[in-house]
C-alpha positions in Angstrom: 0.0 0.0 0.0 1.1 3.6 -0.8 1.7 6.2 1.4 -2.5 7.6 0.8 -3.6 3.9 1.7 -4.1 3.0 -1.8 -2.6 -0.4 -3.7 0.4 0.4 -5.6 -1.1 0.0 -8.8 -3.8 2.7 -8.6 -3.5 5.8 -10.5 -6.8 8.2 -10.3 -9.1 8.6 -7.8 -13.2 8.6 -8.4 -14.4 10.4 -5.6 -18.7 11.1 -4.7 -19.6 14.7 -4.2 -22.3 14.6 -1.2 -21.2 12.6 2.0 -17.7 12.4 0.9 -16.3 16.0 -0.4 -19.4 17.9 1.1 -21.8 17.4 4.1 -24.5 17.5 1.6 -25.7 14.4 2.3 -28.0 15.6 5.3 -29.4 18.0 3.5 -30.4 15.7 0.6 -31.9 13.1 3.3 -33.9 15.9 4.5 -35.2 17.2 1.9 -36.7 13.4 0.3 -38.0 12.9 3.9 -40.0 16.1 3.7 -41.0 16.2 -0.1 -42.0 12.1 0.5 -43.7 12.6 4.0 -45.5 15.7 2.4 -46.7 13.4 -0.9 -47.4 10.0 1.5 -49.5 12.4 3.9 -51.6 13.9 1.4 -52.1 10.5 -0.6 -53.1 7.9 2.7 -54.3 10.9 5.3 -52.8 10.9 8.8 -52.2 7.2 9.3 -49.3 7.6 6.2 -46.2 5.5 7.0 -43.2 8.3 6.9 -40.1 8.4 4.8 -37.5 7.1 7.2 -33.7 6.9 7.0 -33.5 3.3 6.5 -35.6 4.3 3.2 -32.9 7.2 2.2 -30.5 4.8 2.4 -31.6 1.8 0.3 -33.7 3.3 -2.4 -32.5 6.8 -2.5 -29.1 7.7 -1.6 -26.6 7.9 -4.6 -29.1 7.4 -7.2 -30.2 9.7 -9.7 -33.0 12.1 -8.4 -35.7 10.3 -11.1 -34.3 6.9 -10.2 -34.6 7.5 -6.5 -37.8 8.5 -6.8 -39.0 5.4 -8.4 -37.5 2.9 -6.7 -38.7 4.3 -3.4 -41.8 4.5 -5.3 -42.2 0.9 -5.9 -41.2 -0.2 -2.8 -44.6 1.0 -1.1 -46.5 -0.2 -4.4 -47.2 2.8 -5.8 -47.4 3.4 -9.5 -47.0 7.3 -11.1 -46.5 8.1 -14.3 -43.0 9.6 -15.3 -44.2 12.8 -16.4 -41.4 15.3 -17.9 -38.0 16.5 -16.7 -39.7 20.2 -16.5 -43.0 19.5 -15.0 -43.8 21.7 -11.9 -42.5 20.8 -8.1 -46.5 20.0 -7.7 -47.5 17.2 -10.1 -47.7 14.2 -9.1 -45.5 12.2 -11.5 -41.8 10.7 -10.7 -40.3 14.2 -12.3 -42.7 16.5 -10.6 -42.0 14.8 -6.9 -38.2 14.7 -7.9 -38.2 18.1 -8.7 -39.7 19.1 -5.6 -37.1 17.9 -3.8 -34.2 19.4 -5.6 -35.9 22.4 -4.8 -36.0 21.8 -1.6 -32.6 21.1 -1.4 -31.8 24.2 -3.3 -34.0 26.2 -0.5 -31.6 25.0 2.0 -28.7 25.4 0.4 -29.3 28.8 0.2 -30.3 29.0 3.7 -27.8 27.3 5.3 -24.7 27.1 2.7 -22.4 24.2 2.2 -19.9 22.7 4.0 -17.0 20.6 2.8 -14.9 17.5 4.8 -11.9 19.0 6.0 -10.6 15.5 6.1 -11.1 15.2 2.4 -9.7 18.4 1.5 -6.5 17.4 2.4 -6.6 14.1 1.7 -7.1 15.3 -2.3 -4.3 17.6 -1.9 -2.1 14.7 -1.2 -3.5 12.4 -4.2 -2.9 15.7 -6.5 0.6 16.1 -4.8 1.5 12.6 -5.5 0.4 12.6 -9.1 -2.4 11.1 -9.5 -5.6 11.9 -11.8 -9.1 12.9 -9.9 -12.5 12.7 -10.8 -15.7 14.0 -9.2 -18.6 11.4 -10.0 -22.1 12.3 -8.6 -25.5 12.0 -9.7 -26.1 15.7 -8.7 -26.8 18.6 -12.0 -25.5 21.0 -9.0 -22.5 19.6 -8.8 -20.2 22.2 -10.6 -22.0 24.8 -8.5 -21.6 23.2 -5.2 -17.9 22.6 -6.1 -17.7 26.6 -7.0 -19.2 27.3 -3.6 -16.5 25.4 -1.2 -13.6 26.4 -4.0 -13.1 22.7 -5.0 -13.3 22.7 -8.6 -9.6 22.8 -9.4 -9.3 19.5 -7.2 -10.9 17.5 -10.3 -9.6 16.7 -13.6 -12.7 15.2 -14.6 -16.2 16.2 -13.7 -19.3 13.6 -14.4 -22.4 14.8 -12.6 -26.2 14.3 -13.3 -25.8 16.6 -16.1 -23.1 15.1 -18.1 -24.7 12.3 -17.5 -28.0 13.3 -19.2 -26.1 14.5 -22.2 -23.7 11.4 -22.7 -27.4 9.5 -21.6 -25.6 7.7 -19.2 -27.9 5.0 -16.7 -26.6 6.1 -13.0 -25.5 4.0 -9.4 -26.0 1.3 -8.8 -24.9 0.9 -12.7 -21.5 1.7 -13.0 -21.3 3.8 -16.5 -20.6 7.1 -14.7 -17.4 5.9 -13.0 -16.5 4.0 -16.3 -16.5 7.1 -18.3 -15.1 9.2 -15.8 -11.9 6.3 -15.9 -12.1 6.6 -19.9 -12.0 10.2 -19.7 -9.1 10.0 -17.7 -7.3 7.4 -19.4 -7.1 4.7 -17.1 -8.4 0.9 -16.8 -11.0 1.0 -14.2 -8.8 -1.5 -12.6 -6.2 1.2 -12.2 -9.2 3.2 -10.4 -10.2 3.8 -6.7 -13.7 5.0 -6.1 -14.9 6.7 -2.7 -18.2 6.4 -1.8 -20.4 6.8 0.9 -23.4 5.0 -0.5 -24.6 1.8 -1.1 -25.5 2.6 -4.9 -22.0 3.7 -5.0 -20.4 0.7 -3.8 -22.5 -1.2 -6.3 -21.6 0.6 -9.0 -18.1 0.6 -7.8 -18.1 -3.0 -7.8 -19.8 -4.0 -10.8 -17.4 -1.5 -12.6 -14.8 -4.1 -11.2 -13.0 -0.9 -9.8 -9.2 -1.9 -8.3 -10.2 -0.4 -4.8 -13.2 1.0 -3.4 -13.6 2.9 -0.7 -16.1 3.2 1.4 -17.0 6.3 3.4 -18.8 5.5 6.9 -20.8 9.2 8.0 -23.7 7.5 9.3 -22.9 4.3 11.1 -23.7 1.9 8.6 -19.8 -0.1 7.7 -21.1 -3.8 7.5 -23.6 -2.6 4.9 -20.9 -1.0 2.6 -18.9 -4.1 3.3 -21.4 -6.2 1.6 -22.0 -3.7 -1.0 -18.4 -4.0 -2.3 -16.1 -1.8 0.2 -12.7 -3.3 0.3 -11.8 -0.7 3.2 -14.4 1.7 5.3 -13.3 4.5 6.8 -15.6 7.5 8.9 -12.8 9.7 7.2 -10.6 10.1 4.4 -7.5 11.2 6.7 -7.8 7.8 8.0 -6.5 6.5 4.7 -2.7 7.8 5.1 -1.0 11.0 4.3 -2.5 13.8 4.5 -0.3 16.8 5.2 
């Protein structure tokens, strides 16, 4: 293993935006709870059976925003047509609801600003000290902005986010098409490749991407389950990994 915890024959580093370079994570969890909880209240009255974390976590967390809603969807049974990427926060269709929620998210944002992992900060200016290639990969279209906002973007030689994705029509986590191209576009073998992630669609994707190390990223307690996910290592933080002065 190197001096940044990584086998000898890695050479770039895929890293997740929210949960790994930013505390974002939260804020997306919250917002889903309280667009879903809103949409579950108002479709089986006061008895509705809320949004929880274990929810967020298996159907939600990593995917794309469309994706995520529809596979939470179908979890509780419930069938609604796709509708279009631009319909408004109040339809009820898979776009509408996920739209909803990104403005939510947006709402606090804005209110409350973003935040980014000290611990990764410096743990990417060691990969970049040490020469090796970086990629941001992250279902989020606010990706680039978010990066802007906590003066990140010059950590990344590669950016693949929910709108790259869109426009190369790329499927997102658990499939692993956004990490492949992200490796392409850096030049590497995905064996050559770590990716960081802190959610279980990520270590899927990581895995079936047959990625030469993934790392997984514990913030909310759950290790064994990114173990059996894929995670050859977990770690709460990336300083844990090695160097990081």
């Amino acid at each position: 293993m190197t001096q940044l915890g990584l086998p000898e024959d890695i050479h770039a580093c895929l890293f997740d935006l929210d949960g790994v370079v930013t505390r974002t994570a939260v804020v997306h969890a919250a917002a889903w709870k309280e667009m879903f909880d809103a949409f579950l209240r108002e479709r089986d009255g006061a008895d509705y059976r809320p949004f929880t974390s274990a929810d967020y976590d298996e159907y939600v967390d990593g995917r794309p925003r469309a994706d995520g809603v529809r596979t939470f969807l179908n979890s509780r049974g419930i069938d609604l047509p796709d509708g279009d990427p631009d319909d408004p926060p109040g339809a009820e269709t898979v776009h509408g609801l996920g739209n909803r929620k990104n403005e939510l998210v947006l709402e606090k944002i804005r209110t409350d600003g973003v935040e980014a992992y000290d611990g990764t900060l410096c743990y990417l200016e060691s990969v970049r000290a040490h020469g090796l290639s970086t990629a941001i990969v992250s279902s989020s279209a606010n990706c680039r902005d978010v990066l802007r906002s906590i003066g990140a973007e010059h950590f990344f030689d590669v950016r693949i986010d929910g709108v790259v994705a869109a426009e190369r029509k790329l499927p997102g986590k658990p499939h692993p098409d956004t990490f492949l191209a992200a490796a392409e576009d850096l030049g590497v073998d995905p064996a050559e490749a770590a990716v960081f992630e802190d959610a279980l669609a990520g270590m899927d994707a990581g895995r079936a991407g047959r990625f030469g190390y993934v790392v997984g990223v514990d913030r909310v307690g759950q290790a064994d389950a990114l173990y059996r996910h894929g995670a050859d290592i977990v770690v709460q933080d990336l300083a844990e990994l090695g160097e990081t002065e």
